[in-house]
N, CA, C and O atoms as CSV, one atom per row, in Angstrom:
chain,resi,resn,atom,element,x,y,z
A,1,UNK,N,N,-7.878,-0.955,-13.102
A,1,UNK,CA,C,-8.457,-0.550,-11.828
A,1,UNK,C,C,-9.301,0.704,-12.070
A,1,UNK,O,O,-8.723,1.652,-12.602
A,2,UNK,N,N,-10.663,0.837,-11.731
A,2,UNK,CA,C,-11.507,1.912,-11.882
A,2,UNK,C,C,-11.592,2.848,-10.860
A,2,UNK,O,O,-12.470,3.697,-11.010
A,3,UNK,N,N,-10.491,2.951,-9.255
A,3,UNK,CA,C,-10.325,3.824,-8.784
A,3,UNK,C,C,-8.989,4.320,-8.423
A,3,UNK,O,O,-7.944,3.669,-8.441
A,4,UNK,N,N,-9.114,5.286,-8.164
A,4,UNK,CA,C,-8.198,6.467,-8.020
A,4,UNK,C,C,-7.959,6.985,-6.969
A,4,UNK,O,O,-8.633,8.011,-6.885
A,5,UNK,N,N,-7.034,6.751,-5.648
A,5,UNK,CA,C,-7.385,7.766,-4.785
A,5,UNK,C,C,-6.567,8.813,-5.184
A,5,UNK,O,O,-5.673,8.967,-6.016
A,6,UNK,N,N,-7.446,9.861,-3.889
A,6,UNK,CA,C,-7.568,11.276,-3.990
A,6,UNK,C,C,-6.500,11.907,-2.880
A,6,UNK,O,O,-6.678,11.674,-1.684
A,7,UNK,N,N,-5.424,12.686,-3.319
A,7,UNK,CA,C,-4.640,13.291,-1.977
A,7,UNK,C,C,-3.827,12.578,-1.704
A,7,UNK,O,O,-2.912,12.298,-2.478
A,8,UNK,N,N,-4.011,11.854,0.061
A,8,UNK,CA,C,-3.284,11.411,0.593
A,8,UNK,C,C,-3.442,10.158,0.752
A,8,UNK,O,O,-2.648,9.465,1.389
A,9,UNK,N,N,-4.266,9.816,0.309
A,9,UNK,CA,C,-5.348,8.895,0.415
A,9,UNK,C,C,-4.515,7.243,-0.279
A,9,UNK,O,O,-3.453,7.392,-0.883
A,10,UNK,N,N,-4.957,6.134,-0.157
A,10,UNK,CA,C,-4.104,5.079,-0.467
A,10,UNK,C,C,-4.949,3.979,-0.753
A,10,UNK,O,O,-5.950,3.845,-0.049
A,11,UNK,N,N,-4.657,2.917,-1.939
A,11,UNK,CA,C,-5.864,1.978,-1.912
A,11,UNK,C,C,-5.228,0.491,-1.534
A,11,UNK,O,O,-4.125,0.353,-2.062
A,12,UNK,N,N,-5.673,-0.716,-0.707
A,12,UNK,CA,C,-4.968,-1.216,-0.347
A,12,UNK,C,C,-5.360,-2.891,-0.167
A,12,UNK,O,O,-6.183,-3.204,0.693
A,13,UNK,N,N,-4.838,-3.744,-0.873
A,13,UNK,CA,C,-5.081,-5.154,-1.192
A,13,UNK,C,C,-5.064,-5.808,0.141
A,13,UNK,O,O,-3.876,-5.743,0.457
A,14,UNK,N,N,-5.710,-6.409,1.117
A,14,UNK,CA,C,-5.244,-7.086,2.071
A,14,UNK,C,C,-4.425,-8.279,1.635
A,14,UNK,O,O,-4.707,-8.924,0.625
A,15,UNK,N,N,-3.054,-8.648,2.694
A,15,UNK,CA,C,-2.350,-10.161,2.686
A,15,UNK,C,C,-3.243,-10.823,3.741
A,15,UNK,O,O,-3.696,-10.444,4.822
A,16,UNK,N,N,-3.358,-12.364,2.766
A,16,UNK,CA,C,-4.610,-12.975,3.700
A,16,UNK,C,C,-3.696,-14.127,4.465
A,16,UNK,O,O,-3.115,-14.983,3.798
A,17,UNK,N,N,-3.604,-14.088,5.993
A,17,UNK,CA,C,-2.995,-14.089,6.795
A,17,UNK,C,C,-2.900,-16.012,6.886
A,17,UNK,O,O,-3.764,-16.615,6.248
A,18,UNK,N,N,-1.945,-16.772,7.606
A,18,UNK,CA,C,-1.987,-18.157,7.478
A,18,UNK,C,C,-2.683,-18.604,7.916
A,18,UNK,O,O,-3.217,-18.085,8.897
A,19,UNK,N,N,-3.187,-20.173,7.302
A,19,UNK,CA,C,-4.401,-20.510,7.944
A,19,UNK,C,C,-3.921,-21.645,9.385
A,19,UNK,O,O,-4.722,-22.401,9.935
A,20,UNK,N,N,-2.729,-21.531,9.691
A,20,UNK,CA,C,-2.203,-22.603,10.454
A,20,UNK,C,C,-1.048,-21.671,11.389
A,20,UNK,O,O,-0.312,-20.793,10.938
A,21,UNK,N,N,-1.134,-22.163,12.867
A,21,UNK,CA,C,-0.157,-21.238,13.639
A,21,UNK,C,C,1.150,-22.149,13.182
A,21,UNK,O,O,1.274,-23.033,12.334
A,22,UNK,N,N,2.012,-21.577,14.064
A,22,UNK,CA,C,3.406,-22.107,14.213
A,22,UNK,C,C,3.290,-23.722,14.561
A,22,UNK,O,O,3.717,-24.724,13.987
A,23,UNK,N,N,2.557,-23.522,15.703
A,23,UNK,CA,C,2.729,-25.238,15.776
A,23,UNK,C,C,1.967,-26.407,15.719
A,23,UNK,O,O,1.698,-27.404,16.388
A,24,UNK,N,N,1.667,-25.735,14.360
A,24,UNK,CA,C,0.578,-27.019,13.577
A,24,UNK,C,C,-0.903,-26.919,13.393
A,24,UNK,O,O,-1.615,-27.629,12.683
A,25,UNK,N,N,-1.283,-25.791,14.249
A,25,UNK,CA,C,-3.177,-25.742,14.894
A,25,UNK,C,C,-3.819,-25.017,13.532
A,25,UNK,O,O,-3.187,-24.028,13.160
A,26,UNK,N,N,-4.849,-25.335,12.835
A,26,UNK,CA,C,-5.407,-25.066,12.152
A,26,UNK,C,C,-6.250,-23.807,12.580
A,26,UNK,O,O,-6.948,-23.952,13.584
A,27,UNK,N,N,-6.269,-22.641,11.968
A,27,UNK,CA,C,-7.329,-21.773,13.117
A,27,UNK,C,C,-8.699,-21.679,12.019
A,27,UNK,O,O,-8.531,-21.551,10.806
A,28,UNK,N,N,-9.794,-21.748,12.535
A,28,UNK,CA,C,-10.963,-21.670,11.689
A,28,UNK,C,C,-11.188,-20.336,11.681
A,28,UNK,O,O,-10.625,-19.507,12.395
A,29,UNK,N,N,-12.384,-20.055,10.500
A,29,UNK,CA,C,-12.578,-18.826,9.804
A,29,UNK,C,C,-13.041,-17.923,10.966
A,29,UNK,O,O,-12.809,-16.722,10.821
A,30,UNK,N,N,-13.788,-18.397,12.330
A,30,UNK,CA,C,-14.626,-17.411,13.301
A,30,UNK,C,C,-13.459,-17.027,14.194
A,30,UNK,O,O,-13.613,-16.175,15.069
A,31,UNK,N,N,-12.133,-17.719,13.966
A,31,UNK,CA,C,-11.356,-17.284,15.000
A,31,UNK,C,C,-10.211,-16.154,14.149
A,31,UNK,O,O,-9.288,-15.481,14.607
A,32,UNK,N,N,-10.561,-16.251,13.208
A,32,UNK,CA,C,-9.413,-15.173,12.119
A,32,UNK,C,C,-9.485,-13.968,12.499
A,32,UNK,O,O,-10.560,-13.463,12.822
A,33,UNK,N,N,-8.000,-13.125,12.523
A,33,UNK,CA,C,-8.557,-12.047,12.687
A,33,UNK,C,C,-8.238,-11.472,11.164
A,33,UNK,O,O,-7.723,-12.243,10.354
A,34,UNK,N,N,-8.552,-10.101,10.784
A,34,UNK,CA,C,-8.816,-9.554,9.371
A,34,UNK,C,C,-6.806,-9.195,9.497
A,34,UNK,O,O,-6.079,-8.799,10.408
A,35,UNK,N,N,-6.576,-9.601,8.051
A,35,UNK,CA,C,-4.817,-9.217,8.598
A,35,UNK,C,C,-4.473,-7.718,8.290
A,35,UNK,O,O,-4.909,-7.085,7.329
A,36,UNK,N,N,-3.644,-7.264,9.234
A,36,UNK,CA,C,-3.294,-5.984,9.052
A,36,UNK,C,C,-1.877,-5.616,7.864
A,36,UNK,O,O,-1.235,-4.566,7.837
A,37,UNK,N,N,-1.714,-6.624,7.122
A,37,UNK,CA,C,-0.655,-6.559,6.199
A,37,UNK,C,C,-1.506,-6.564,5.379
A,37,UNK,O,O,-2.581,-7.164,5.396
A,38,UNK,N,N,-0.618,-5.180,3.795
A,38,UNK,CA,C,-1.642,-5.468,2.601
A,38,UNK,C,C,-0.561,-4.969,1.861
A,38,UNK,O,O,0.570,-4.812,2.320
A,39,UNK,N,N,-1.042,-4.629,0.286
A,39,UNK,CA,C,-0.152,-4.010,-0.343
A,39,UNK,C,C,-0.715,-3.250,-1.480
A,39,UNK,O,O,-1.652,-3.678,-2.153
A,40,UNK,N,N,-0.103,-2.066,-1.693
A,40,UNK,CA,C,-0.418,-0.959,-2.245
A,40,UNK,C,C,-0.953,-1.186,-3.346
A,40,UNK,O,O,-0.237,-1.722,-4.193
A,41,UNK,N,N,-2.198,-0.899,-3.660
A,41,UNK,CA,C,-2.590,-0.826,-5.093
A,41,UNK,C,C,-2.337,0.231,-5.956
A,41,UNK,O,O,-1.531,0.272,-6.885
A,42,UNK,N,N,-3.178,1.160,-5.521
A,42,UNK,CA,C,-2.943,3.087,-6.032
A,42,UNK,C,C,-2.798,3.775,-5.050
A,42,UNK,O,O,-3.014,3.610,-3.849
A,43,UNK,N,N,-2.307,4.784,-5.820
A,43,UNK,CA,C,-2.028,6.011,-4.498
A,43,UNK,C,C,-2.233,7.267,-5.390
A,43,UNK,O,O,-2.056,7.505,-6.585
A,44,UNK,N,N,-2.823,8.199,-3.973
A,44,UNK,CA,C,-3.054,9.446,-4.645
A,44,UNK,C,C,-2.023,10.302,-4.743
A,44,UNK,O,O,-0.950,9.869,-4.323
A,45,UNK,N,N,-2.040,11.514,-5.226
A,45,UNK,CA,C,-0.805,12.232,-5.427
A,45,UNK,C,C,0.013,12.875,-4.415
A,45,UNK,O,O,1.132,13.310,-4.684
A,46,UNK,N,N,-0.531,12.953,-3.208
A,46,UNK,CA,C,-0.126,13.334,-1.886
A,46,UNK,C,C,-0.785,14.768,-1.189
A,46,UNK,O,O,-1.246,15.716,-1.825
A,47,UNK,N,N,-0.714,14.671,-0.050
A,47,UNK,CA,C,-1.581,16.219,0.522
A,47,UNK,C,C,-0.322,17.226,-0.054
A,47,UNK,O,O,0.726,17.072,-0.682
A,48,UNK,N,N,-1.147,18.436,0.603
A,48,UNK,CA,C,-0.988,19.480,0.050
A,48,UNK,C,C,-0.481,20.569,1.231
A,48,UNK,O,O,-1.431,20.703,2.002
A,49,UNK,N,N,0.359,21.181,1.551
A,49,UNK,CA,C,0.985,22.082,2.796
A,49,UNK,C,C,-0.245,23.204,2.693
A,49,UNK,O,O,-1.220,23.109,1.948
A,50,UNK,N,N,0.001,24.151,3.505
A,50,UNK,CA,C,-0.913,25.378,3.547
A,50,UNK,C,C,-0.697,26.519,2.406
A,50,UNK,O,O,-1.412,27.468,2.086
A,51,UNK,N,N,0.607,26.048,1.896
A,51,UNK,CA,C,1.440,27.372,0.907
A,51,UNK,C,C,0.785,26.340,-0.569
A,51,UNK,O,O,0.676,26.917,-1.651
A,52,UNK,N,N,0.478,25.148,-0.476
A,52,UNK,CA,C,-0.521,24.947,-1.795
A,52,UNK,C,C,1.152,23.886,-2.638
A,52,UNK,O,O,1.123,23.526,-3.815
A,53,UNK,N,N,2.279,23.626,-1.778
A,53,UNK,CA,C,2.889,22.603,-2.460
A,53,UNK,C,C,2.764,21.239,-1.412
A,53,UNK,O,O,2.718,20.888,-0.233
A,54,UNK,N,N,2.748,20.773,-2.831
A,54,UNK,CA,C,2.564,19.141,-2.524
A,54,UNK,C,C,3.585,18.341,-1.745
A,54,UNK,O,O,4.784,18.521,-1.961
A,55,UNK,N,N,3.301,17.752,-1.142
A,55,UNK,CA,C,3.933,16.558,-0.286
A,55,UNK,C,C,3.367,15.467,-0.762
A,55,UNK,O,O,2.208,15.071,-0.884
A,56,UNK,N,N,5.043,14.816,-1.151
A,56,UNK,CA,C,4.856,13.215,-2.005
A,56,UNK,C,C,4.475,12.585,-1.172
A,56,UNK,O,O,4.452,13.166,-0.087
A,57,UNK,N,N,4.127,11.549,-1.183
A,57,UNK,CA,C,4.198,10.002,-0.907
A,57,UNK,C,C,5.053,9.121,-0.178
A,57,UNK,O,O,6.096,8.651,-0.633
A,58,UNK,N,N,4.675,8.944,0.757
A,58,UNK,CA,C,6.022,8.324,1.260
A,58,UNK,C,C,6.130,6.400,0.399
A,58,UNK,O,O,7.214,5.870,0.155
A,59,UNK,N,N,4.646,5.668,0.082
A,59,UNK,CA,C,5.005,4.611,0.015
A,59,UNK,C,C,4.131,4.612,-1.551
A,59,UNK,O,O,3.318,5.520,-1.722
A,60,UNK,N,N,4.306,3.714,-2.510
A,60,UNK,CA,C,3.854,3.672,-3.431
A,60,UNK,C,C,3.104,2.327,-3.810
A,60,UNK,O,O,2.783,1.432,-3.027
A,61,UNK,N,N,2.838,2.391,-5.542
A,61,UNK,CA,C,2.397,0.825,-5.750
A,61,UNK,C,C,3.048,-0.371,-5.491
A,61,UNK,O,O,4.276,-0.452,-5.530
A,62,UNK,N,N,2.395,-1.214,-5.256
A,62,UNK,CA,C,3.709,-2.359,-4.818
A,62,UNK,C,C,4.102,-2.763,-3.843
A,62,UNK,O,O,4.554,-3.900,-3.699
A,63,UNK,N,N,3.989,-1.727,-2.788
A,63,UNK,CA,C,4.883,-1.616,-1.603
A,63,UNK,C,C,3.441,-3.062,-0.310
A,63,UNK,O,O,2.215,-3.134,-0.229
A,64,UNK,N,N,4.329,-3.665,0.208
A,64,UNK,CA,C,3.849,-4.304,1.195
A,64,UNK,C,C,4.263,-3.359,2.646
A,64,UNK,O,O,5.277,-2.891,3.163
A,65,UNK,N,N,2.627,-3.427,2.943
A,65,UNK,CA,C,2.685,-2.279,4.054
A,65,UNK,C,C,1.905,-2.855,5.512
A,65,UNK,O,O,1.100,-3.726,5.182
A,66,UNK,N,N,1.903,-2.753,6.207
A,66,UNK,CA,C,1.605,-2.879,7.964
A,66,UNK,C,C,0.612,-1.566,8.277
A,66,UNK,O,O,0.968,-0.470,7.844
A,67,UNK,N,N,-0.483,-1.672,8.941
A,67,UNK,CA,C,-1.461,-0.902,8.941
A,67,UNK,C,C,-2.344,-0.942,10.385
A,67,UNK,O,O,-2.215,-2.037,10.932
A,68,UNK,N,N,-3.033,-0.196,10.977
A,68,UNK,CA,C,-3.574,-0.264,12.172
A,68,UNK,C,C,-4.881,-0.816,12.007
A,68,UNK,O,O,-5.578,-0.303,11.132
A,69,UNK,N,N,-5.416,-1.893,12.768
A,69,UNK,CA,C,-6.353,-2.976,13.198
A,69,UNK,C,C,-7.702,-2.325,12.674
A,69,UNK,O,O,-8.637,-2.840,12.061
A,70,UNK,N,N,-7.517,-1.137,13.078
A,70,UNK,CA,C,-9.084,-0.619,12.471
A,70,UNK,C,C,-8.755,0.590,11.300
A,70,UNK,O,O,-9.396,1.630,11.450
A,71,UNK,N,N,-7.973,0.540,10.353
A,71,UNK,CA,C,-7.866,1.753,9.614
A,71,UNK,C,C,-8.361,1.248,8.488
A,71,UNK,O,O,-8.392,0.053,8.192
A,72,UNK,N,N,-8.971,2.652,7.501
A,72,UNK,CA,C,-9.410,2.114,6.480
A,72,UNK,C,C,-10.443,2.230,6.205
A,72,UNK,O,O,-11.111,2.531,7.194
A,73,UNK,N,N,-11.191,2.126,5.041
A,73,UNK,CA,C,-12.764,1.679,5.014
A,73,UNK,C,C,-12.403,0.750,3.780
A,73,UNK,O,O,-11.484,0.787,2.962
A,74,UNK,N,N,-13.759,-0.310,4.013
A,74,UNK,CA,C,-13.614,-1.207,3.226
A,74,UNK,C,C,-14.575,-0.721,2.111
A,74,UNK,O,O,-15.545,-0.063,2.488
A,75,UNK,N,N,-14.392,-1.022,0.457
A,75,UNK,CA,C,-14.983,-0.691,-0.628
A,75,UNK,C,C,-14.395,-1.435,-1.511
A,75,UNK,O,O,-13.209,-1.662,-1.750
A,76,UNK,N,N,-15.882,-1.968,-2.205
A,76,UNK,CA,C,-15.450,-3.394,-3.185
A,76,UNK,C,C,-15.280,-2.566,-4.927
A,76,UNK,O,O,-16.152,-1.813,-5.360
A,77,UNK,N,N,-14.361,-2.818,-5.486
A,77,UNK,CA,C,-14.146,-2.964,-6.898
A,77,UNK,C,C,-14.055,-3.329,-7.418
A,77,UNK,O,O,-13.032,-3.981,-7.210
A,78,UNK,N,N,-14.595,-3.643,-8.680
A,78,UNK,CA,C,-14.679,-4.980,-9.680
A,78,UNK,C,C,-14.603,-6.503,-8.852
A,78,UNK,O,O,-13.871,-7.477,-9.029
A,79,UNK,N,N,-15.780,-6.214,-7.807
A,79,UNK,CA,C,-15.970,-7.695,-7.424
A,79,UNK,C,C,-14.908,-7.772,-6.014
A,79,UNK,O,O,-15.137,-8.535,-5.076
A,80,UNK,N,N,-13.685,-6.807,-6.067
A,80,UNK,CA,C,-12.476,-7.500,-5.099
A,80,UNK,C,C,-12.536,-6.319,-3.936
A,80,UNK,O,O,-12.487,-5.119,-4.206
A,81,UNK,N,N,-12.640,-6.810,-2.726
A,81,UNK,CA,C,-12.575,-6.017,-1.575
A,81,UNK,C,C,-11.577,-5.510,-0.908
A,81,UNK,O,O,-10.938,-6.304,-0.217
A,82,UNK,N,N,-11.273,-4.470,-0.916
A,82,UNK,CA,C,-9.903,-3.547,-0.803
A,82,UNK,C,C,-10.256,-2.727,0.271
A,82,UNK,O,O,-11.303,-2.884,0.900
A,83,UNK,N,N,-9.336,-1.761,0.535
A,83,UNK,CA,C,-9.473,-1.047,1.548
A,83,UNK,C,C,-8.682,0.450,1.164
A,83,UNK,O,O,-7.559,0.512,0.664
A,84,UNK,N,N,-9.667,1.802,1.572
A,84,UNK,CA,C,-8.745,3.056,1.135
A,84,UNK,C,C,-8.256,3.811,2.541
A,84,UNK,O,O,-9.011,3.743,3.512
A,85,UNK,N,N,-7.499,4.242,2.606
A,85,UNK,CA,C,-7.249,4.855,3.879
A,85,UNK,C,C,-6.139,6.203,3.647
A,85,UNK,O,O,-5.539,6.418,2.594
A,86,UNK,N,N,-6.058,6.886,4.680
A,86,UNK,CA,C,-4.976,7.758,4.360
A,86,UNK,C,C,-3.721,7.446,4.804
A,86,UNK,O,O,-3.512,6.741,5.791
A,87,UNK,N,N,-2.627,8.087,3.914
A,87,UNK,CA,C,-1.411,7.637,4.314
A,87,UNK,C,C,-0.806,7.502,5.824
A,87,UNK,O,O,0.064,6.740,6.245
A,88,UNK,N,N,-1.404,8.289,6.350
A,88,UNK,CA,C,-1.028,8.419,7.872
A,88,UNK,C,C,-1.456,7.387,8.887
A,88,UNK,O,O,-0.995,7.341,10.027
A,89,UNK,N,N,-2.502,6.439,8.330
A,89,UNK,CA,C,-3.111,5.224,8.778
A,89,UNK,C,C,-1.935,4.106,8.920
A,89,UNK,O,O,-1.601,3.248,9.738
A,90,UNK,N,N,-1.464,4.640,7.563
A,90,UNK,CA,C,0.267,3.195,7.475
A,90,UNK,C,C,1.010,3.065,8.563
A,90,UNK,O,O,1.528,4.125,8.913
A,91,UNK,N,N,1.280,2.012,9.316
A,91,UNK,CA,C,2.020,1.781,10.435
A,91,UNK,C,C,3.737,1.942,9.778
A,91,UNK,O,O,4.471,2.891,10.054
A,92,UNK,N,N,3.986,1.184,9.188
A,92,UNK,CA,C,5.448,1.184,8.352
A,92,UNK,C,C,5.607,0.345,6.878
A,92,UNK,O,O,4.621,-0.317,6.555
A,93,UNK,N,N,6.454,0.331,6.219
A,93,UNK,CA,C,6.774,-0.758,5.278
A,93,UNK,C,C,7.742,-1.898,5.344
A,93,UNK,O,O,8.956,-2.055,5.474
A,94,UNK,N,N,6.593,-2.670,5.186
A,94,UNK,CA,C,7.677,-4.339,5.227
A,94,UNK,C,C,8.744,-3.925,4.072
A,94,UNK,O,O,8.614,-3.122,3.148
A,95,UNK,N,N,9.974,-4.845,4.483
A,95,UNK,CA,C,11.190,-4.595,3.656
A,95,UNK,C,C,11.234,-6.241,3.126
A,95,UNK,O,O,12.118,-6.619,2.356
């Protein structure tokens, strides 16, 4: 991976959401919405308090995470479209 985030900052794979509801209906591509589940690619090292110590991370690589409808910016890497946002954007972590 050729990026790195910075701070608090988080980089983030979208889960691409089903293509079929519960009861059977196929939904086409104009009716999709973008899914708000993804999962952690990188993470930066965490912000920083006013006294200059660091505050970890609450979620790391790996982690499948829940995120708000519009958070994020989208930025493509090596071809694959991801999303960076700050940690505080994270709604919670799927278990």
């Amino acid at each position: 991976m050729a990026l790195k985030p910075l701070h608090d900052r988080v980089l983030v794979r979208r889960v691409e959401s089903d293509e079929k509801t519960a009861g059977g209906l196929i939904i086409p591509d104009s009716a999709k919405e973008k899914p708000a589940e993804g999962v952690v690619v990188s993470c930066g090292a965490g912000a920083r308090k006013d006294s200059g110590e660091l505050i970890e991370m609450a979620v790391s690589e790996g982690d499948k995470i829940l995120f708000g409808k519009w958070s994020g910016t989208e930025v493509t890497v090596d071809g694959e479209e991801l999303l960076i946002m700050k940690e505080s954007d994270i709604l919670g972590i799927i278990a």
